[in-house]
C-alpha positions as CSV (number, residue, x, y, z in Angstrom):
1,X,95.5,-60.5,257.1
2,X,92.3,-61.8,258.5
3,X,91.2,-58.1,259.1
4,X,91.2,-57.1,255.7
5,X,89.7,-60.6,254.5
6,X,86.7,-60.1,257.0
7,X,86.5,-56.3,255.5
8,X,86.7,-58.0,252.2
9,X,83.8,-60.6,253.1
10,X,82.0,-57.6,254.6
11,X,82.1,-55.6,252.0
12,X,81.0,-58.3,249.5
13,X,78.0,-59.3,251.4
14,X,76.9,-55.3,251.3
15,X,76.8,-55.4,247.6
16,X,75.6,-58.9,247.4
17,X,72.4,-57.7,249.4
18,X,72.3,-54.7,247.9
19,X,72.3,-56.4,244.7
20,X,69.4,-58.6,245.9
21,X,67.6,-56.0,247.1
22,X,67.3,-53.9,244.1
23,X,66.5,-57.0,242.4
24,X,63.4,-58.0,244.6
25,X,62.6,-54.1,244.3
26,X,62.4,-53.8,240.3
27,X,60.5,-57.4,240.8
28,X,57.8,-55.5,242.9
29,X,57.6,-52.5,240.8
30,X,57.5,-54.1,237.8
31,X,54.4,-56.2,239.2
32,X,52.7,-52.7,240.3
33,X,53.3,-51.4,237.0
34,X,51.4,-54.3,235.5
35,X,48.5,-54.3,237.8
36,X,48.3,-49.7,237.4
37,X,48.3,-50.2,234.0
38,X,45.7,-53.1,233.7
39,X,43.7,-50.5,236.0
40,X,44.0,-48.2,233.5
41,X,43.2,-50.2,230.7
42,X,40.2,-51.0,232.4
43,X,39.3,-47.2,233.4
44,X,39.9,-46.5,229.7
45,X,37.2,-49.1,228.8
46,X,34.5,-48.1,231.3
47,X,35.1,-44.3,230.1
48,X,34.6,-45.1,226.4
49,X,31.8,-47.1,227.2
50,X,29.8,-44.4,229.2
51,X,31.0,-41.5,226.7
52,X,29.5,-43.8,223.8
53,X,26.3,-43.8,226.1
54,X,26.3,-39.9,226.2
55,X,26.7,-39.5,222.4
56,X,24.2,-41.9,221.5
57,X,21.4,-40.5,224.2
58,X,23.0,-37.0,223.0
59,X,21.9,-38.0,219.4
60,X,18.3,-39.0,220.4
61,X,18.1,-35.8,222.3
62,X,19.3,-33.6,219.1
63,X,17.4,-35.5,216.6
64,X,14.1,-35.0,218.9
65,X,14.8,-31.4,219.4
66,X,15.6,-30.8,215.7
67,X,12.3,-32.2,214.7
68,X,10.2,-30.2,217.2
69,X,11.9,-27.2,215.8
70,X,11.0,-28.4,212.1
71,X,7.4,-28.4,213.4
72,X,7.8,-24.9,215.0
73,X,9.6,-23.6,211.9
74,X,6.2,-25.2,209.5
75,X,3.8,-23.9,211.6
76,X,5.7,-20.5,211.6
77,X,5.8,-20.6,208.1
78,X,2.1,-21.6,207.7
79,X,0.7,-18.3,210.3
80,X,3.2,-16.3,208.0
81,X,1.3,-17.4,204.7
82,X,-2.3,-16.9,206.8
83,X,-1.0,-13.2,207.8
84,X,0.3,-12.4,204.2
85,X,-3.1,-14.1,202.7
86,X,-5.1,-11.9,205.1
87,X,-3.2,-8.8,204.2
88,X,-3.1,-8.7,200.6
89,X,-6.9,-9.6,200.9
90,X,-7.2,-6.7,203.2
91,X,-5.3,-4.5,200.5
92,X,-7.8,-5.3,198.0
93,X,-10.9,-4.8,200.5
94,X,-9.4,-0.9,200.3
95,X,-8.8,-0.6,197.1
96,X,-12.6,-1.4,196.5
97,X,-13.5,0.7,199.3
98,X,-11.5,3.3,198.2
99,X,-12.7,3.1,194.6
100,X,-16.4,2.9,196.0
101,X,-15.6,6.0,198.1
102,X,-14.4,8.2,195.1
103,X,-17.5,7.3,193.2
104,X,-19.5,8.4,196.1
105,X,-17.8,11.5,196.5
106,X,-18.3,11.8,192.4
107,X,-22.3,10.8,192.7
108,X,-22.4,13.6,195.5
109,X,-21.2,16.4,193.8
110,X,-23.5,15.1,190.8
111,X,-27.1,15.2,193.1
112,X,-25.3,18.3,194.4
113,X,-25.5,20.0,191.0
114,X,-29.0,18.5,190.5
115,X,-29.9,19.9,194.1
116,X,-28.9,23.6,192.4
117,X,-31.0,23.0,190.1
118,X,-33.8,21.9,191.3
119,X,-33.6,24.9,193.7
120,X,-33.6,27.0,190.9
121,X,-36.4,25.5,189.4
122,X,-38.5,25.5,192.4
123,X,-37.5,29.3,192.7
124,X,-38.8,29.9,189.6
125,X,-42.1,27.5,190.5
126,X,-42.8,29.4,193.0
127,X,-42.3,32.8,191.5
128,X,-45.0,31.7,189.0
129,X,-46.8,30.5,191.5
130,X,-47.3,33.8,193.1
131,X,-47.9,35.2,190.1
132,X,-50.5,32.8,189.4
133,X,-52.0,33.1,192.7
134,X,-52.4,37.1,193.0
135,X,-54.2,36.5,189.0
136,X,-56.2,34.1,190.5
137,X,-57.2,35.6,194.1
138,X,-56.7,39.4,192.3
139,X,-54.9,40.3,195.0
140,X,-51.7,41.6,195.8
141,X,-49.3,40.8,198.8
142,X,-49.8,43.8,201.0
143,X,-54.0,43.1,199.9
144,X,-53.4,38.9,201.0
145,X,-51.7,40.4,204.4
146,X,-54.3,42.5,205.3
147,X,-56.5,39.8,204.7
148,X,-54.9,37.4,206.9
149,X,-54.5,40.5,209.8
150,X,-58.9,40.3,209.2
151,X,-58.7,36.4,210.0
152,X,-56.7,36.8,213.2
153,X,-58.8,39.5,214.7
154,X,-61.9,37.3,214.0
155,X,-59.9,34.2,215.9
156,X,-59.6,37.0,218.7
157,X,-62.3,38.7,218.6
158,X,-63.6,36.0,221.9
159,X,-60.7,37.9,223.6
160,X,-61.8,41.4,222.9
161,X,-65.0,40.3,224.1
162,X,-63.3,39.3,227.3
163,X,-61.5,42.3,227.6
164,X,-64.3,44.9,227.2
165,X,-66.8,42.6,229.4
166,X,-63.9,42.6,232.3
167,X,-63.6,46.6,231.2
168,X,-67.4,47.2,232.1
169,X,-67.2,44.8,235.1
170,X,-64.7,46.5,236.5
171,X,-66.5,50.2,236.4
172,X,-68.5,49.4,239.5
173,X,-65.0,48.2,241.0
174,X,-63.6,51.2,240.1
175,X,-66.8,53.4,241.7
176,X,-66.9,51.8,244.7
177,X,-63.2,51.8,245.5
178,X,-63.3,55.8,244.2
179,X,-66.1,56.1,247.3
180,X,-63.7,54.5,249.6
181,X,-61.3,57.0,248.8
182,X,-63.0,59.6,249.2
183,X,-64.1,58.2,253.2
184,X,-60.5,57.2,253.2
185,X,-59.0,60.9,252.2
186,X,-61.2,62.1,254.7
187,X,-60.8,60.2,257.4
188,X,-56.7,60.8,257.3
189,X,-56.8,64.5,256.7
190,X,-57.8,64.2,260.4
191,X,-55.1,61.7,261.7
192,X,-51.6,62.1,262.6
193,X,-49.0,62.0,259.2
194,X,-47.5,58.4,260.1
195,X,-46.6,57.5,255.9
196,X,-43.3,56.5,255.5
197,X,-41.7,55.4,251.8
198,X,-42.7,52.2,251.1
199,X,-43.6,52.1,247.2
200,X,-42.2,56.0,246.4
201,X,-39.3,58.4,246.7
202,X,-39.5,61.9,246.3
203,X,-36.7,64.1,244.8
204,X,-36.5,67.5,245.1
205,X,-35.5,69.8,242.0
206,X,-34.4,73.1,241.8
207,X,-36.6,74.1,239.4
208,X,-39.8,72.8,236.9
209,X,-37.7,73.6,233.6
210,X,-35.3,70.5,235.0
211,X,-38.4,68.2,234.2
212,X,-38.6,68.9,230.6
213,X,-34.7,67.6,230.4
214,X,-35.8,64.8,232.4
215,X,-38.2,63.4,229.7
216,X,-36.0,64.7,227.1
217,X,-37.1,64.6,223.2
218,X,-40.2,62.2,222.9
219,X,-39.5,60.8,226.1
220,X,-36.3,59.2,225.3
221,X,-34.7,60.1,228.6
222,X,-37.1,58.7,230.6
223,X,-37.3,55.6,229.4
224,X,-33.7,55.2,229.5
225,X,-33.6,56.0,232.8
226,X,-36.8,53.4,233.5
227,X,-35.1,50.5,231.7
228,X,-31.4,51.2,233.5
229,X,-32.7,51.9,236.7
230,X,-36.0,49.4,236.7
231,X,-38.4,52.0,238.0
232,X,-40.9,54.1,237.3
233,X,-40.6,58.2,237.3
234,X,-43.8,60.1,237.9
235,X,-43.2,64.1,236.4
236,X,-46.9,65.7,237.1
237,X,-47.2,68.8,237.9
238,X,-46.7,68.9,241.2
239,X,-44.2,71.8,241.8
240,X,-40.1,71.0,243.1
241,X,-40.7,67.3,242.9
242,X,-39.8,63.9,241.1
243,X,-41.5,60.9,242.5
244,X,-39.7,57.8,241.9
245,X,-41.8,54.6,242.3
246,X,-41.1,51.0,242.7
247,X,-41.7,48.2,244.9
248,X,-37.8,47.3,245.6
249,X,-36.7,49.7,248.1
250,X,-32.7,49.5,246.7
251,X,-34.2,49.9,243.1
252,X,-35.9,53.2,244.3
253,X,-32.5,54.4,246.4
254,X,-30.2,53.7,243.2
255,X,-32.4,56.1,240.7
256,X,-32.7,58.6,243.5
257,X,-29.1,58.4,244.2
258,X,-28.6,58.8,239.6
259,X,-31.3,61.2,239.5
260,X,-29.9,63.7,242.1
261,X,-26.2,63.1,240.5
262,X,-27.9,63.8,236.8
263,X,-29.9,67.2,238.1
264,X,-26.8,68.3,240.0
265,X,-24.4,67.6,236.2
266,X,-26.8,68.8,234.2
267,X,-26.2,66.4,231.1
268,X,-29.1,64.6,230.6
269,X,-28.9,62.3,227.9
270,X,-29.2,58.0,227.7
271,X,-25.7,57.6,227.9
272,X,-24.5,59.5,230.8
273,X,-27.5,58.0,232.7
274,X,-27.0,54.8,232.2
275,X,-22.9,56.0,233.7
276,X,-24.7,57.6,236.4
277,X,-26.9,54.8,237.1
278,X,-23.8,52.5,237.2
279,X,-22.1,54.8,240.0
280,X,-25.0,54.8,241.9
281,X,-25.4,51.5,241.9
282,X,-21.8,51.5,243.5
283,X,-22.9,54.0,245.8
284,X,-25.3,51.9,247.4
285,X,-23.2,49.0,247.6
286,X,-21.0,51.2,249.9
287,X,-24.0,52.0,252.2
288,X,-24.9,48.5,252.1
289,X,-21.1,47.3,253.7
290,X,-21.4,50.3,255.6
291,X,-24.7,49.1,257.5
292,X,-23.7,45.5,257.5
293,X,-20.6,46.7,259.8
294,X,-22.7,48.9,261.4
295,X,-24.9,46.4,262.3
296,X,-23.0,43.6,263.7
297,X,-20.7,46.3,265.8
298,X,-24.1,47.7,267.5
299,X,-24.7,43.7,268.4
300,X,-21.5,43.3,269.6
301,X,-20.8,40.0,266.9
302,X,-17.4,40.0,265.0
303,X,-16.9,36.0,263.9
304,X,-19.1,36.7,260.4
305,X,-17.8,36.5,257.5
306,X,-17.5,40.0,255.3
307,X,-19.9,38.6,252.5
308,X,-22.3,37.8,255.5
309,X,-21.9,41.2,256.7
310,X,-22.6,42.5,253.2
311,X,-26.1,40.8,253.1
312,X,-27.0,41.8,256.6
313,X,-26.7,45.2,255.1
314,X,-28.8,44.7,252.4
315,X,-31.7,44.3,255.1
316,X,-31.5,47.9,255.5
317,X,-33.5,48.7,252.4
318,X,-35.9,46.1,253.1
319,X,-39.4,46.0,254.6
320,X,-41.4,43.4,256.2
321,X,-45.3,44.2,257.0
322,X,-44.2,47.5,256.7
323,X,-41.2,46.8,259.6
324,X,-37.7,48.0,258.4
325,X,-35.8,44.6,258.3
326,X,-33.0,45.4,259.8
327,X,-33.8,47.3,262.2
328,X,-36.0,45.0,263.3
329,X,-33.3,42.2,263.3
330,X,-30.8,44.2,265.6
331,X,-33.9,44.9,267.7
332,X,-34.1,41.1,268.3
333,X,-30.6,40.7,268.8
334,X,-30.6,43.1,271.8
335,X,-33.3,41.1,272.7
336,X,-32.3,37.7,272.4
337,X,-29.1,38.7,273.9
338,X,-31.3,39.8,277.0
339,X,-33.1,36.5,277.2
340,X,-30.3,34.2,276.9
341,X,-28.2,36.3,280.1
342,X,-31.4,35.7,282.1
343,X,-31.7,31.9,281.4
344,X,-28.2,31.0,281.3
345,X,-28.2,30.6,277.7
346,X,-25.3,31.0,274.8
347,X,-25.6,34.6,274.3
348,X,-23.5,35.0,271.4
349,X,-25.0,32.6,269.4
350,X,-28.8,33.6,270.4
351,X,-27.8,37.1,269.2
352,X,-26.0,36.0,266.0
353,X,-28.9,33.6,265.4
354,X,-31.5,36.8,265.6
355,X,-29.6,39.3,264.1
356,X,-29.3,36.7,260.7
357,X,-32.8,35.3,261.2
358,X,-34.5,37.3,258.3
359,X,-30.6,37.5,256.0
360,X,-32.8,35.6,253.4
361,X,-35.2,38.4,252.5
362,X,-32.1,40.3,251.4
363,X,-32.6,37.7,248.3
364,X,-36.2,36.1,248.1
365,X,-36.8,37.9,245.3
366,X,-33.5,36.3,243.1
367,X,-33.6,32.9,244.4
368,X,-36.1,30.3,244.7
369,X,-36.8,29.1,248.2
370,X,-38.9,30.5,251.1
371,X,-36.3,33.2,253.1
372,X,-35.4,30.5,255.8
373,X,-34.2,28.3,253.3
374,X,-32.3,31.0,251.6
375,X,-31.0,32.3,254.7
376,X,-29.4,28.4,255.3
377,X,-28.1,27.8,252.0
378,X,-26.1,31.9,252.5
379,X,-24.8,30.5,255.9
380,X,-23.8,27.2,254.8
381,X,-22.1,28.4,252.2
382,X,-19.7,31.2,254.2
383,X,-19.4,28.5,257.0
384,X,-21.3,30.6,259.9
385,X,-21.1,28.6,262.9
386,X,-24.2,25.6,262.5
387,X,-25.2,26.5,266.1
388,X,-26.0,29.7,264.9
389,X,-27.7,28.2,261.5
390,X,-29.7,26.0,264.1
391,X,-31.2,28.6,266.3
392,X,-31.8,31.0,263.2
393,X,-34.1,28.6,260.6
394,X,-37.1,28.0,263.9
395,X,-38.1,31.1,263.9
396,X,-41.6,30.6,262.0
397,X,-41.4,26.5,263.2
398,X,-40.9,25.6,259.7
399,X,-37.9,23.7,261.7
400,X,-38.1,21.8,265.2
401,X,-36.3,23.8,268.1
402,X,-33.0,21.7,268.9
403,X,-31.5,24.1,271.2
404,X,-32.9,26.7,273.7
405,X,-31.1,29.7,271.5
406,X,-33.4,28.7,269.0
407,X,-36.6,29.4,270.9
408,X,-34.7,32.6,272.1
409,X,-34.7,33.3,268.7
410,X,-38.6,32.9,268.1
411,X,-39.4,34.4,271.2
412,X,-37.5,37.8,270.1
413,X,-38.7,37.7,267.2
414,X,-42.9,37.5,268.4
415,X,-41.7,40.6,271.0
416,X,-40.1,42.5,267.8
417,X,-42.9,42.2,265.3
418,X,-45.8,41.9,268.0
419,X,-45.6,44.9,269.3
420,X,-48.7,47.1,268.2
421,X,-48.3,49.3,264.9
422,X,-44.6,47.2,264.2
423,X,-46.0,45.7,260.7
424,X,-48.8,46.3,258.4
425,X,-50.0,42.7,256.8
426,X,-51.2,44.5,253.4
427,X,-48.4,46.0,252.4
428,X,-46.3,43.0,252.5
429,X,-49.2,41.0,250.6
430,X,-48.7,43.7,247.4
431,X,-45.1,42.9,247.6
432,X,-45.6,39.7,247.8
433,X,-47.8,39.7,244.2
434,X,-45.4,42.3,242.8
435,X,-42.2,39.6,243.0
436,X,-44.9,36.6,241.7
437,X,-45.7,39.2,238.6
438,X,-41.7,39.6,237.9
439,X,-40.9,35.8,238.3
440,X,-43.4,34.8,236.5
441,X,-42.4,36.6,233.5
442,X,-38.4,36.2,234.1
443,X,-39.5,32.4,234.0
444,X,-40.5,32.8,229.9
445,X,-37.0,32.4,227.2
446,X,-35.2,35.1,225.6
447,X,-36.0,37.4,228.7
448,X,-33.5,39.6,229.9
449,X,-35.2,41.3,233.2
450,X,-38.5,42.8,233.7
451,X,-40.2,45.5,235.5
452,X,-43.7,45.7,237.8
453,X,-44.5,48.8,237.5
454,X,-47.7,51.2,238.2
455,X,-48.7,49.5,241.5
456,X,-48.6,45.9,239.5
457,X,-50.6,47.2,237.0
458,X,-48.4,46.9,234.5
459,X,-45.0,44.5,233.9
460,X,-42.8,45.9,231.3
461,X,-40.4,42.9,229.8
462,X,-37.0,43.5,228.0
463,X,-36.2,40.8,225.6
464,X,-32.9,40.4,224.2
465,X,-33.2,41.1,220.4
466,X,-30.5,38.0,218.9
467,X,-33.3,35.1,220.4
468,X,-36.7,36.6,219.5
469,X,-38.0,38.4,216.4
470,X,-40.6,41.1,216.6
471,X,-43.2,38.6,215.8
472,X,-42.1,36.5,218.5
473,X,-42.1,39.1,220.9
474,X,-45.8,39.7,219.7
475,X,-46.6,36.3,220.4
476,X,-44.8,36.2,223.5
477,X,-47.1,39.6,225.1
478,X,-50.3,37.5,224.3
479,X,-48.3,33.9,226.2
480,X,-47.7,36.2,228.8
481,X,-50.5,37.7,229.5
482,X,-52.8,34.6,229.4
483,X,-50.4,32.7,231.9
484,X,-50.9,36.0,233.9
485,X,-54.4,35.2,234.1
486,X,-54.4,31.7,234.4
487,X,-51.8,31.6,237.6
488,X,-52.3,34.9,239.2
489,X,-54.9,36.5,241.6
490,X,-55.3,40.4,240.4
491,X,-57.6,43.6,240.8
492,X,-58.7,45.3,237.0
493,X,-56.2,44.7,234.3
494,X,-52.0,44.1,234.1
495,X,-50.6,45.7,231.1
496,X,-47.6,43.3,229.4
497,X,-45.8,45.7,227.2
498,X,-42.7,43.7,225.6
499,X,-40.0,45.9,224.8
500,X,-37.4,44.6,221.8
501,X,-34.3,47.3,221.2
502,X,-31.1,46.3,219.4
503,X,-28.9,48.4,220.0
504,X,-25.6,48.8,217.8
505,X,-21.9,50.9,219.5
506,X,-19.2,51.6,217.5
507,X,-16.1,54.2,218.5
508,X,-14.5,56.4,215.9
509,X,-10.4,56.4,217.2
């Protein structure tokens, strides 16, 4: 019995405390509750309060922004009304101009008409005028030109003077260089034959009958082959011969080379000699290489360029003081090349230098320049070695010596040309005033090449027909020959005979 009381008691005092505990537990919750709640509350407050902050400062931000954008949106509005103002103003600038530019154009084609007009009037003006004028004078216009020709030939009549005063001056010239001569012919018929071709080539012909083909019908062959070839052709009567005369050596080879290849066709006529004198002019060319490569194999020199080599051969028809050019330059390259192996010297370069000392004169006459300068400026421009440029230009001490191929160089050169009967000074003098004649002239517009011809006595000048008329070229003969005298030291007279020929080619097909 008391077992199952105490159980009893036991098991009533485990629900009473359970009881209690529950109790005190809903009493503590309940108080949490309360005080999470009144957190909340408060929470709730603070986050209205600051939320009411951001939408009122979030106002004041919009209401500032929307009235900056009200003053960009004005001022937009404002440029747009300046921009449409401008334009439609601009618009009606162009319509006036426009309007201002058709009446132009109209008043134009008005003083156009009036211009006609007037031209027509002054044509018939001036018609009367003449009219008037050959009633008045009583002269016609053939009678009014000849008079005018009688007024210039009493402006120049001063000149004539001249000329005939210099004509009877130059008679006791004349007889005194005539005695000379004479001595002179005298003297040499006992002397040893030493000429050599320096102003003439001779060409054999078969026969005299060839000669009359070579003037051709009033000369016409001739002269064609004169202009195209640049020389002169003497036909006398001296039996089996031509004598071809000119002061450029590859002038005079060219029309013997044509002359000799027109003889041996047997068409002589202007056309096939100016073919003829084209080939020969090729044909030279080839001897030219030919003696270039000649040249600089005998000197033992194989670093030049072929153009170089071209010019070097060119020397070959040259003369200096009477000296064959290049001859004389391969002379000094054996020399130089001697010279230098005695003194310990570059000998390649003191025989290059030598044998290309003088590879101006191949071109004095076409380019300005003394032939050293020329001879640099041909160098330069096929890059030669500039220790060969450097002993080359000292040869007449127009340059200092830099190196000692350079006085190598000179010194060759004073053994070459010192050497007794090497040059003769006169000869390259007449040369000398033959090329001033030609440049001078080639100096004057609407020249297209020119010709000294009978020893310098006279210069014959083609002009090209489209830029001078035949008064012009009258004008220019008289221009000519007075800057003739005024700039150039001569013997006697120099004949300027300017030569105008149009000439018109057409092919039937």
């Amino acid at each position: 019995m008391s077992l199952t009381i105490i159980i009893l008691i036991g098991a009533l005092a485990l629900l009473l405390g359970m009881g209690i505990g529950y109790y005190l537990r809903l009493i503590i919750a309940l108080g949490k509750r309360r005080s999470i709640e009144i957190d909340i509350k408060q929470m709730m407050v603070v986050a209205r309060e600051e939320a009411q902050k951001i939408i009122d400062e979030a106002k004041k931000n919009t209401e500032g922004k929307l009235a900056e954008l009200k003053k960009e949106e004005k001022k937009k509005e404002q440029e747009l009304k300046e921009t449409e103002t401008r334009l439609i103003k601009k618009d009606e600038f162009l319509d006036g101009r426009q309007l201002e530019i058709d009446k132009e154009v109209e008043n134009i084609k008005i003083k156009i008409e009036e211009i006609k007009d007037i031209r027509e009037k002054l044509s018939g003006i001036e018609t009367e005028k003449k009219l008037a004028l050959e009633k008045i004078a009583r002269l016609s216009e053939e009678e009014a030109k000849e008079e005018l020709l009688r007024d210039v030939e009493k402006r120049y009549e001063e000149d004539i003077l001249i000329r005939i005063a210099k004509l009877e001056n130059s008679n006791k010239e004349k007889l005194e260089s005539r005695a000379k001569d004479i001595l002179a012919t005298s003297i040499q018929r006992l002397a040893a034959s030493t000429a050599s071709e320096l102003m003439i080539t001779t060409v054999t012909i078969p026969n005299n009958e060839i000669k009359g083909k070579i003037i051709g019908k009033e000369g016409r062959n001739i002269r064609a082959f004169e202009r195209a070839a640049g020389v002169e052709l003497i036909v006398d009567d001296t039996p089996g011969s031509i004598v071809i005369s000119s002061f450029d050596p590859i002038r005079r080879q060219v029309a013997r080379v044509a002359l000799e290849n027109l003889i041996l066709d047997g068409r002589i006529q202007p056309a096939k000699i100016e073919e003829l004198v084209e080939k020969a002019k090729e044909e030279i060319n080839k001897i030219i290489k030919e003696k270039g490569e000649q040249a600089v194999y005998e000197c033992g020199i194989f670093n030049f360029d072929p153009r170089i080599v071209t010019i070097i051969g060119r020397l070959y028809f040259r003369t200096s003081y009477g000296q064959n050019v290049l001859q004389h330059s391969i002379e000094m390259s054996h020399i130089a090349g001697m010279i230098a192996e005695e003194l310990g010297a570059d000998v390649a370069i003191a025989k290059a230098g030598a044998l290309v000392h003088d590879i101006g004169k191949a071109l004095d006459h076409e380019v300005q320049g003394t032939h050293i300068e020329i001879g640099i400026r041909i160098l330069q421009k096929f890059e030669a070695d500039e220790r060969i440029i450097t002993a080359m230009k000292s040869h007449h001490e127009d340059y200092p010596y830099e190196t000692i191929e350079a006085v190598i160089v000179q010194t060759a050169d004073a053994i070459s040309g010192g050497r007794p009967g090497a040059r003769r000074d006169s000869v390259e003098n007449y040369l000398k005033r033959l090329q001033e004649l030609e440049a001078l002239v080639n100096a004057f517009p609407a020249v297209e090449k020119s010709y000294a011809l009978q020893a310098g006595r006279e210069i014959r000048i083609f002009v090209t027909p489209d830029k001078i008329s035949d008064a012009e070229a009258k004008l220019m003969a008289r221009d000519v020959a007075l800057k003739i005298e005024q700039e150039l030291k001569y013997p006697g007279e120099i004949k300027v005979t300017v030569i105008r020929e149009t000439r018109i080619i057409e092919y039937a097909r």
